[in-house]
C-alpha atoms as a printed R data frame, in Angstrom:
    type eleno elety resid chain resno       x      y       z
1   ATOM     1    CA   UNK     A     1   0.000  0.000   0.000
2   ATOM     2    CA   UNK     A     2   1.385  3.526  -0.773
3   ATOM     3    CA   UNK     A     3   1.587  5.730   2.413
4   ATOM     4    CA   UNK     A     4   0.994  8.969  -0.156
5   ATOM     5    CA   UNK     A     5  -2.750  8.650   1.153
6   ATOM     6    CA   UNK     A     6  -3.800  7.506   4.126
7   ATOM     7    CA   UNK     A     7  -6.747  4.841   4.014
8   ATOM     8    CA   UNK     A     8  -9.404  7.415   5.368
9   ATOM     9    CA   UNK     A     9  -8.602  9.693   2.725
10  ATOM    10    CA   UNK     A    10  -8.768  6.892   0.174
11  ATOM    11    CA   UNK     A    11 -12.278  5.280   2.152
12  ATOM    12    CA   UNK     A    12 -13.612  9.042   1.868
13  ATOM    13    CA   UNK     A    13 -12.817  9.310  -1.864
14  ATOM    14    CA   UNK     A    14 -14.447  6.231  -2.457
15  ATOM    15    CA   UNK     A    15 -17.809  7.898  -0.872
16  ATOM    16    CA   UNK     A    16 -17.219 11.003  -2.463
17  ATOM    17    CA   UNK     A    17 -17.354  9.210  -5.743
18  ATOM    18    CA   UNK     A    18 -20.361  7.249  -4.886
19  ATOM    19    CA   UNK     A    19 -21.938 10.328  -4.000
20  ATOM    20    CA   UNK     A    20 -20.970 12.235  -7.322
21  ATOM    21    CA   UNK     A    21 -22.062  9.032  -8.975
22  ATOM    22    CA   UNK     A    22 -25.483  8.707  -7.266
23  ATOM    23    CA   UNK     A    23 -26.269 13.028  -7.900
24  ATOM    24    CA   UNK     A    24 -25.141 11.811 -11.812
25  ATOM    25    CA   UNK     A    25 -27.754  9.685 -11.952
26  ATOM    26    CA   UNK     A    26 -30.829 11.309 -10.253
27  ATOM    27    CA   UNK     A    27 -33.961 11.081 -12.103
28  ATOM    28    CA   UNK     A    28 -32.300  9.099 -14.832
29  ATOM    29    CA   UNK     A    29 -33.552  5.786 -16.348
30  ATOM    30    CA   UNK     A    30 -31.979  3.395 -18.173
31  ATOM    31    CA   UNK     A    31 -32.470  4.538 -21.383
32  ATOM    32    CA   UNK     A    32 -31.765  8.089 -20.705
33  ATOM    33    CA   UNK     A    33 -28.280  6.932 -19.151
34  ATOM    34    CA   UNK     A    34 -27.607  5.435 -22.028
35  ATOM    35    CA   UNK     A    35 -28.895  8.326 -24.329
36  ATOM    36    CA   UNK     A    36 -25.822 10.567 -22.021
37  ATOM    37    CA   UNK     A    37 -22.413 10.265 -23.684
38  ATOM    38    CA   UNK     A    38 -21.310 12.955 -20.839
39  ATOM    39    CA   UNK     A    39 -23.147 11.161 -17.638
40  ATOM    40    CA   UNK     A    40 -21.718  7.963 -18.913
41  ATOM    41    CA   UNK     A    41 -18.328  9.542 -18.740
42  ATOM    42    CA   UNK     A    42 -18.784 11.149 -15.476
43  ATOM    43    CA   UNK     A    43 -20.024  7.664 -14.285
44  ATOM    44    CA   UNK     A    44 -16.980  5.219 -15.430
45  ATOM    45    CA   UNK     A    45 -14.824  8.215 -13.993
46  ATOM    46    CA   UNK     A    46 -16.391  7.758 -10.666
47  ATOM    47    CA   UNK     A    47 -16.390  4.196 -10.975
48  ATOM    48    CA   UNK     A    48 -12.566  4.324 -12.135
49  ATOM    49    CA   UNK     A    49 -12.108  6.634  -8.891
50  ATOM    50    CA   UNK     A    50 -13.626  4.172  -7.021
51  ATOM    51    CA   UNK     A    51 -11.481  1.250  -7.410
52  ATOM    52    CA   UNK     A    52  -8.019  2.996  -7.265
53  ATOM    53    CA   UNK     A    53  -8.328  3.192  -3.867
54  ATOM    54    CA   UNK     A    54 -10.324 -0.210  -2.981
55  ATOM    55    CA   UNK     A    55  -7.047 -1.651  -4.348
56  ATOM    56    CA   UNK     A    56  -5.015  0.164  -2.078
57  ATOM    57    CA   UNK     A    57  -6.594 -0.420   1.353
58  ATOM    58    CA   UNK     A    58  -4.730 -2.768   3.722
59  ATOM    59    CA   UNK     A    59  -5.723 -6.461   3.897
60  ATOM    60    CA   UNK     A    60  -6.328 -5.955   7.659
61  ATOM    61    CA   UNK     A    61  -8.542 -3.055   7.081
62  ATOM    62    CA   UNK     A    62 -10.304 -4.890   4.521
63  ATOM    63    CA   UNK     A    63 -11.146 -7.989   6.844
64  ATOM    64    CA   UNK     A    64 -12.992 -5.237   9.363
65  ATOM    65    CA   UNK     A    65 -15.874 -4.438   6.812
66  ATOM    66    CA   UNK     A    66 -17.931 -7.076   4.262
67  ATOM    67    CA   UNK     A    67 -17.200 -4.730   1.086
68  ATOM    68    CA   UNK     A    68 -16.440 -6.579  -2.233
69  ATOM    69    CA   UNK     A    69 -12.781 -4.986  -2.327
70  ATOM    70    CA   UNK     A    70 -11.514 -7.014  -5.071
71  ATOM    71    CA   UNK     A    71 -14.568 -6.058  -7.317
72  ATOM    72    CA   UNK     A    72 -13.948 -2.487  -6.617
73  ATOM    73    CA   UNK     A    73 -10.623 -3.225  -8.200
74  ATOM    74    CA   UNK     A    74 -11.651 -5.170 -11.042
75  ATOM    75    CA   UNK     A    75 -14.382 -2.780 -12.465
76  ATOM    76    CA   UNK     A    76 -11.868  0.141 -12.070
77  ATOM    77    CA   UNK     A    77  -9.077 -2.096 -14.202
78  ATOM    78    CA   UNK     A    78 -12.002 -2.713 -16.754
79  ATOM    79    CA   UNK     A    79 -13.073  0.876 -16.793
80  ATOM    80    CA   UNK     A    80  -9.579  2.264 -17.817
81  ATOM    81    CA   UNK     A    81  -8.062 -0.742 -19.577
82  ATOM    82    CA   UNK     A    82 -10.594 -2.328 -21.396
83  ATOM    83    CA   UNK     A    83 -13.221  0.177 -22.052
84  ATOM    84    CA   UNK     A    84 -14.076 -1.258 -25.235
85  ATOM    85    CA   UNK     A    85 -15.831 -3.716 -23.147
86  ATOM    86    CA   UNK     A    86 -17.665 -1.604 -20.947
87  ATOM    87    CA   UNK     A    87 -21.299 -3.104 -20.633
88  ATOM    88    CA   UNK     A    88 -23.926  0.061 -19.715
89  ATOM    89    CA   UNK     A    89 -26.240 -2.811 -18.083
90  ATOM    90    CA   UNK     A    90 -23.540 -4.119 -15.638
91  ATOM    91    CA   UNK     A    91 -22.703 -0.497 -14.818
92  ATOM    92    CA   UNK     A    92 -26.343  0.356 -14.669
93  ATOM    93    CA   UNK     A    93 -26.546 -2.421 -12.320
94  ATOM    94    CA   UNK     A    94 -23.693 -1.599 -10.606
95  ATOM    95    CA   UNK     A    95 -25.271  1.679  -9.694
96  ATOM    96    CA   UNK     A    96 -28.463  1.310  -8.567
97  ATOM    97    CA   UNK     A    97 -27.509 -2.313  -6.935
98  ATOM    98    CA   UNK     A    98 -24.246 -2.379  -5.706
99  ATOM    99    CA   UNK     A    99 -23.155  1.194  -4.783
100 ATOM   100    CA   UNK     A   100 -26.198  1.572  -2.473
101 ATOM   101    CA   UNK     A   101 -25.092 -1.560  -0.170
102 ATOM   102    CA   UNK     A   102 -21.494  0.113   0.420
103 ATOM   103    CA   UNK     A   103 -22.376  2.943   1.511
104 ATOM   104    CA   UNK     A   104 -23.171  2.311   4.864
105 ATOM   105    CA   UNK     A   105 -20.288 -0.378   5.422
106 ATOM   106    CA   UNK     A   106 -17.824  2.140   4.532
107 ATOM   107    CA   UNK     A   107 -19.315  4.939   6.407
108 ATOM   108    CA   UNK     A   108 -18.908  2.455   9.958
109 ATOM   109    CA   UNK     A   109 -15.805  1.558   8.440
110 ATOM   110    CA   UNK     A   110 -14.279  5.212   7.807
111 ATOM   111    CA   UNK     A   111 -15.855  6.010  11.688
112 ATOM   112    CA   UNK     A   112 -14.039  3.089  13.305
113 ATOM   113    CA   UNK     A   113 -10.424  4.212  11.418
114 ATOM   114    CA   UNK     A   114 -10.566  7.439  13.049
């Protein structure tokens, strides 16, 4: 783990980015995520933002909170290194099913670090 950031900082970013992701996607559907070239942007940003710093949290810090770490991680290497393959219904997914159940966990999580 690089000590550049210290994993409160990097637990907050990943909240700041669910936020931003979550404000993105207000009163969207579907198709009208998929009609926005820019919100889809914004969103695998987020999502890239998210991950850089899942991959970068201790092991023992992971172990204290049930958060799909290695997931985070996986998206984020998707999102930047094989965006070709980028699938708008996993993301859409993603965002309405996923994000939502981390929130909370990393919120008790970020708490307990301090």
């Amino acid at each position: 783990m690089s000590s550049s950031r210290s994993e409160q900082a990097r637990i907050q970013d990943i909240l700041n980015s669910i936020t931003s992701i979550q404000k993105h996607v207000a009163n969207l559907d579907f198709d009208d995520f998929c009609g926005n070239e820019t919100i889809q942007k914004a969103v695998l940003y987020d999502l890239i933002v998210i991950g850089e710093p899942a991959k970068n949290i201790s092991s023992e810090t992971q172990a204290k909170a049930n958060i799909p770490w290695h997931l985070m991680g996986d998206m984020r290497n998707i999102m930047a290194h094989e965006y070709f393959q980028v699938n708008l219904k996993i993301t859409w997914s993603t965002i309405q099913n996923n994000l939502p159940t981390v929130i909370e966990p990393l919120e008790k999580l970020l708490r307990n670090l301090r």
